[in-house]
VEXFIPA-750948 format. One record per residue (C-alpha): residue in three letters; x, y, z. Coordinates in steps of 0.1 Angstrom, whole numbers, always signed. Layout:
R  residuo      x      y      z
R      ALA      X      Y      Z
...
% end
This chain:
R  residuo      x      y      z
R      UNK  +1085   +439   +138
R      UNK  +1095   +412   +110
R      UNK  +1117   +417    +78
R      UNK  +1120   +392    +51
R      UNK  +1150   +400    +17
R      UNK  +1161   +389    -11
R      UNK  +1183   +391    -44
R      UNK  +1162   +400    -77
R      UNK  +1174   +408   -111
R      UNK  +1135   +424   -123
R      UNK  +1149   +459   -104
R      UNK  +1121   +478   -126
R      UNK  +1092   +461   -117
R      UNK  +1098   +461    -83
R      UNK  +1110   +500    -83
R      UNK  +1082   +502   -104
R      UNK  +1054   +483    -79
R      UNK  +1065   +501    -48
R      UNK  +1059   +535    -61
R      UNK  +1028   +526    -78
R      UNK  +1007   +553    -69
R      UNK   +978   +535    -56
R      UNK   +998   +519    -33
R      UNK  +1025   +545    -21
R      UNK  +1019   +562    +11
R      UNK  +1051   +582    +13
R      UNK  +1088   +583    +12
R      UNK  +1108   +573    +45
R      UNK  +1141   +577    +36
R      UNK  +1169   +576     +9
R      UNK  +1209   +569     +7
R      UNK  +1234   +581    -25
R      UNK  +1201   +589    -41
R      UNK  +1187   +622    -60
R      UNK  +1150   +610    -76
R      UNK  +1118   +599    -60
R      UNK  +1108   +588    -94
R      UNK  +1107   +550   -105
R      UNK  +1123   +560   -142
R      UNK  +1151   +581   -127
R      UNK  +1153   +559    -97
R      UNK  +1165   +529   -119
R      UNK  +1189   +553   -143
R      UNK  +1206   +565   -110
R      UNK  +1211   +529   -101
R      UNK  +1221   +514   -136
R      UNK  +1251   +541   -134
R      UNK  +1265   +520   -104
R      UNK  +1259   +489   -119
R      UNK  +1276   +499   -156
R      UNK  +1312   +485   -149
R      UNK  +1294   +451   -133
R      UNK  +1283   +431   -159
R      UNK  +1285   +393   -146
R      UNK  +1262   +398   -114
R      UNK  +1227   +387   -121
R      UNK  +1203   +401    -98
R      UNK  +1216   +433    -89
R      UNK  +1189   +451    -67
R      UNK  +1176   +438    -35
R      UNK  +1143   +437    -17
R      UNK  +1133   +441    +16
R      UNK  +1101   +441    +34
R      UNK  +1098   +454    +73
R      UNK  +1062   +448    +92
R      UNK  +1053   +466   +120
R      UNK  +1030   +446   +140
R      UNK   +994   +465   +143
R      UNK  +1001   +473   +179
R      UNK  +1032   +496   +168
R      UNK  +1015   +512   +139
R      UNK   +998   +541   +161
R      UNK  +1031   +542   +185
R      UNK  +1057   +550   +156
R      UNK  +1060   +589   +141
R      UNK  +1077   +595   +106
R      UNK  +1107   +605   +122
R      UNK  +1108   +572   +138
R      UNK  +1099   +550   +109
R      UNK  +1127   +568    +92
R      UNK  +1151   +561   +119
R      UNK  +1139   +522   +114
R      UNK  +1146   +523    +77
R      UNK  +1180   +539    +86
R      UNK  +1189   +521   +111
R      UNK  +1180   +485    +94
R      UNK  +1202   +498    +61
R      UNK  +1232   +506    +79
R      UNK  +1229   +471   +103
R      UNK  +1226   +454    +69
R      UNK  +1258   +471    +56
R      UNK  +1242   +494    +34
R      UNK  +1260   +523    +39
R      UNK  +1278   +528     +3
R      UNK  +1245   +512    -16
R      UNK  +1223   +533    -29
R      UNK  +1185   +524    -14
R      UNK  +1155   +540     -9
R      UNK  +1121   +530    +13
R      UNK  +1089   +537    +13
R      UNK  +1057   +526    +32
R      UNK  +1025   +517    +17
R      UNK   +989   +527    +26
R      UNK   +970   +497     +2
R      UNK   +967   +478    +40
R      UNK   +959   +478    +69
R      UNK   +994   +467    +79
R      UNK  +1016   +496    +81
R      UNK  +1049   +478    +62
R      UNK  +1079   +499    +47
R      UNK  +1099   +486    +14
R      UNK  +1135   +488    +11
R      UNK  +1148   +483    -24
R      UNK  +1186   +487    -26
R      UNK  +1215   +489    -50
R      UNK  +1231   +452    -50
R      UNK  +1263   +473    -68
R      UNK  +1279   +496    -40
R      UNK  +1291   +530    -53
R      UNK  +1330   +514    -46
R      UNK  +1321   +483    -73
R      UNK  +1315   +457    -46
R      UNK  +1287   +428    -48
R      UNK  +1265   +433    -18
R      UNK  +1269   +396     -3
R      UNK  +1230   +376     +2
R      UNK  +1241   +348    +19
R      UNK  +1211   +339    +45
R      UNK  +1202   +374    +33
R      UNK  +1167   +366    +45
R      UNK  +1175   +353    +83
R      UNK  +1197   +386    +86
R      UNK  +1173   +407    +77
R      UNK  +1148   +393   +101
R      UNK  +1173   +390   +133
R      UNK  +1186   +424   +121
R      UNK  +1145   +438   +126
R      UNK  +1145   +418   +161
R      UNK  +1172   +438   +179
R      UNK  +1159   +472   +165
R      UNK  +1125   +459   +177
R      UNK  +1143   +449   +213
R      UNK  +1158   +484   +211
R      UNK  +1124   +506   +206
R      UNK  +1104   +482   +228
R      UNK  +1083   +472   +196
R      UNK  +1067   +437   +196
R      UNK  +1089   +410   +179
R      UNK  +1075   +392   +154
R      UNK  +1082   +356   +172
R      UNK  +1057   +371   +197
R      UNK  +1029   +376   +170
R      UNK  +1028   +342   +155
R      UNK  +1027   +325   +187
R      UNK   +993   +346   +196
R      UNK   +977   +339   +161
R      UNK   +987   +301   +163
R      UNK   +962   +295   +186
R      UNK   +933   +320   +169
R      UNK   +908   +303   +148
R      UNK   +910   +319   +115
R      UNK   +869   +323   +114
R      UNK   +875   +345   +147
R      UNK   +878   +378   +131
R      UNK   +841   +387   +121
R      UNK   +843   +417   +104
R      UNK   +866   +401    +79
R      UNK   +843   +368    +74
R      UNK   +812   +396    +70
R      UNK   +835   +412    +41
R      UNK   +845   +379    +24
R      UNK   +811   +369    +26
R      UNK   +798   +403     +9
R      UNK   +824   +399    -18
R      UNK   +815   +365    -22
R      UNK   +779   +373    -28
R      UNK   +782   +403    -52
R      UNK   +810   +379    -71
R      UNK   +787   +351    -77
R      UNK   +754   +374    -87
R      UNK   +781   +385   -114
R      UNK   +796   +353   -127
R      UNK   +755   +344   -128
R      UNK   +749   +369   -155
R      UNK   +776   +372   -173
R      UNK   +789   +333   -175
R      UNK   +796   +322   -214
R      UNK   +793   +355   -229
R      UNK   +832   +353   -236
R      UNK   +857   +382   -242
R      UNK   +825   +410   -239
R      UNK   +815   +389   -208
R      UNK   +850   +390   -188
R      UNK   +854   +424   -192
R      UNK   +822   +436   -183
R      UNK   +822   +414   -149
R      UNK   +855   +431   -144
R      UNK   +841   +465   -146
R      UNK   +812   +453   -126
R      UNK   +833   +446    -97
R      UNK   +853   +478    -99
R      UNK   +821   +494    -97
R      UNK   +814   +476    -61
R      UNK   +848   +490    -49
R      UNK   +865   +453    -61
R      UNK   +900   +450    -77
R      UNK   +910   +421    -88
R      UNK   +953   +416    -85
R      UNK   +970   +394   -104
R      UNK   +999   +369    -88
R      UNK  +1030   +362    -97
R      UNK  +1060   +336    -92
R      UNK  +1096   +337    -94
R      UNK  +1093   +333   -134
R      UNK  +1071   +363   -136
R      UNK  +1040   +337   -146
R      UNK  +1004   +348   -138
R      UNK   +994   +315   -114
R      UNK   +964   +332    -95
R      UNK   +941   +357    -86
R      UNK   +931   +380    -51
R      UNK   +906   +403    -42
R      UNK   +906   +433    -24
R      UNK   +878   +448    -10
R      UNK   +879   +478    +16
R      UNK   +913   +470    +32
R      UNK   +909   +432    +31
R      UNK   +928   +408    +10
R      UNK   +912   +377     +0
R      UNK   +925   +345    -26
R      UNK   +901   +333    -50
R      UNK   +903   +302    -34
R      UNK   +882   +319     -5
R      UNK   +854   +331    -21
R      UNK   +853   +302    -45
R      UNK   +861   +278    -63
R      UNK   +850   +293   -101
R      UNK   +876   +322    -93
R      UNK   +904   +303    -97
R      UNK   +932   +316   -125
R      UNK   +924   +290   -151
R      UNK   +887   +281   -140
R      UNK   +875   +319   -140
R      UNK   +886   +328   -176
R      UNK   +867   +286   -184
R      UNK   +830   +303   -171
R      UNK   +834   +329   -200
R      UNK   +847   +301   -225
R      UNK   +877   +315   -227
R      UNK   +898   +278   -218
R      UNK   +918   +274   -247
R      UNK   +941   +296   -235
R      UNK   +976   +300   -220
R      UNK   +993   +326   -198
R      UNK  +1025   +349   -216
R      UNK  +1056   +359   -195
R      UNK  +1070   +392   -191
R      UNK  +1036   +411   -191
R      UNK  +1026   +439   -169
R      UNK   +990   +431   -173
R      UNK   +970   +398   -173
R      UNK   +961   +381   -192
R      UNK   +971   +381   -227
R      UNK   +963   +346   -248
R      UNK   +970   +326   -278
R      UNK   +948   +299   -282
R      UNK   +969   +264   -281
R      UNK   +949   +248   -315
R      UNK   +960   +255   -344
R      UNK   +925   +250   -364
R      UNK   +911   +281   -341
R      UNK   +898   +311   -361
R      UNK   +919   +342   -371
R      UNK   +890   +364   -359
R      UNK   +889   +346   -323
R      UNK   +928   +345   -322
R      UNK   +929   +381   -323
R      UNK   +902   +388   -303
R      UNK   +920   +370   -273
R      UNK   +953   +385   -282
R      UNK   +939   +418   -276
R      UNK   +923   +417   -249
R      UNK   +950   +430   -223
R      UNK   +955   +457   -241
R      UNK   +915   +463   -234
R      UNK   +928   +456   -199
R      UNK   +951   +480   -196
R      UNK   +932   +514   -207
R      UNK   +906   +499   -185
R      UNK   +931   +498   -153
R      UNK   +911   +467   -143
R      UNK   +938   +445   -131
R      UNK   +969   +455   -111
R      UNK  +1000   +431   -108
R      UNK  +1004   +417    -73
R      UNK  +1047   +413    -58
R      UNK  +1058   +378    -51
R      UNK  +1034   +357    -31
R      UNK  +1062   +341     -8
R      UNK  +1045   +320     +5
R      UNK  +1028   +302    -24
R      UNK  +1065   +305    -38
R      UNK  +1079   +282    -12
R      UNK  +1049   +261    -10
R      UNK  +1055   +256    -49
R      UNK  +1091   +248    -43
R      UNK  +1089   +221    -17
R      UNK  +1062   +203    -39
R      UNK  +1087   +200    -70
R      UNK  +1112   +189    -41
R      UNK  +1091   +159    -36
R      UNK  +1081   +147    -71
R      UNK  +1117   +150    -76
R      UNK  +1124   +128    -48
R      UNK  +1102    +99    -64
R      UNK  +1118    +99    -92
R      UNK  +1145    +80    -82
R      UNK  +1153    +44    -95
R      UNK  +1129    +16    -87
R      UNK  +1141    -17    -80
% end
């Protein structure tokens, strides 16, 4: 078992994601909460955080895998007990929380999201929030005689990633219907994204969008019966920016703060009206569609991001 937290201040979208229905599998346990809904959810939660108004990200987020060799072992009563138990260790006792598991993989994984704001007024400390919550899922994991997650990673580290076959004959399947797709339909612009879209709905294909810290679309993923896959693996044209340039669509530039992607304003100013509002409109297209779903934090793509700007910022210093 592995568990990774963190401070956020976007509490709705994250209430909001976890109980997405497509992706909820059911409800493990709750604390100082009434609602299983994300609206009433977030009302209960904004009453404990009224008479705080200088704290900045007031909910937290946790994520607890179970390793695939636990999944089978684990009842509900027992993945409740984990949720339970890992709130309480984390001092969570007078925070309102609730978690949930998911069934969108095959990795049976249970969100936490909690009240930063106790019911007593007190800031819920994150300091090394993160490394807590993962020794915190060690001991349980010691304690139930589930595998630790240190155990896991040394096994894959030494497994090629071509080894598993049945994912390569997946990727390779989404990869060819993909590509027959973006054959047709390449250059036939707004008409021409949409309807590859649908096409790949059709062939059991969604299409997620990713997200940083910012809330910035950077990326795309495809899913295809219980696989994940980035667009980087099944090809280079799938790409955030290069995809939406195959339909002529590359004076374009992402918006924050949407719950669908993409929505676009063209950068020149000599563009046509017509065209203008043609891209403007297209996620609300999008959106009756329920073509494209918004992905949670990549973390690792987050930290890979952040150590890059580490290093430019590093040469930047004075030359002599």
């Amino acid at each position: 078992m592995i568990a990774k937290g963190k401070a956020v201040s976007h509490g709705q979208t994250v209430i909001e994601y976890v109980l997405r229905e497509k992706k909820l599998d059911r409800f493990v346990e709750k604390n100082l909460l009434t609602s299983e809904t994300a609206g009433d959810i977030l009302q209960e939660m904004k009453w404990a955080q009224q008479y705080n108004s200088r704290c900045k990200n007031k909910f937290l987020r946790f994520e607890i895998g179970i390793a695939p060799g636990d999944k089978d072992k684990l009842t509900k009563l027992q993945l409740r007990a984990i949720a339970k138990d890992f709130a309480n260790r984390m001092g969570l006792e007078k925070h309102q929380w609730f978690a949930v598991t998911h069934k969108d993989s095959k990795n049976l994984h249970i969100h936490l999201i909690a009240n930063r704001i106790g019911i007593n007024g007190k800031v819920y400390q994150t300091d090394f929030v993160s490394n807590r919550a993962s020794r915190t899922a060690e001991e349980i994991s010691r304690e139930m005689g589930l595998t630790i997650a240190n155990k896991v990673v040394a096994k894959k580290r030494y497994q090629h990633p071509k080894t598993d076959k049945t994912r390569e004959a997946k990727k390779n399947e989404v990869r060819k219907i993909a590509y027959k797709l973006l054959g047709e339909k390449v250059g036939t612009g707004k008409d021409g994204f949409l309807s590859f879209m649908k096409e790949l709905d059709k062939h059991g294909i969604i299409v997620e969008t990713m997200r940083n810290k910012q809330d910035k679309a950077y990326g795309f993923r495809f899913l295809y019966e219980r696989e994940t896959f980035k667009a980087s693996e099944i090809g280079r044209e799938f790409g955030y920016r290069s995809l939406f340039r195959q339909f002529g669509l590359e004076d374009v530039k992402p918006q924050i703060g949407q719950t669908v992607v993409p929505i676009y304003q063209p950068q020149e100013q000599n563009v046509d009206l017509s065209t203008a509002n043609t891209l403007s409109n297209i996620s609300d297209e999008l959106l009756s569609a329920n073509l494209l779903n918004v992905h949670g934090e990549d973390y690792a793509e987050t930290a890979f991001q952040r150590k890059i700007r580490t290093q430019q910022k590093k040469k930047r210093g004075r030359r002599w």
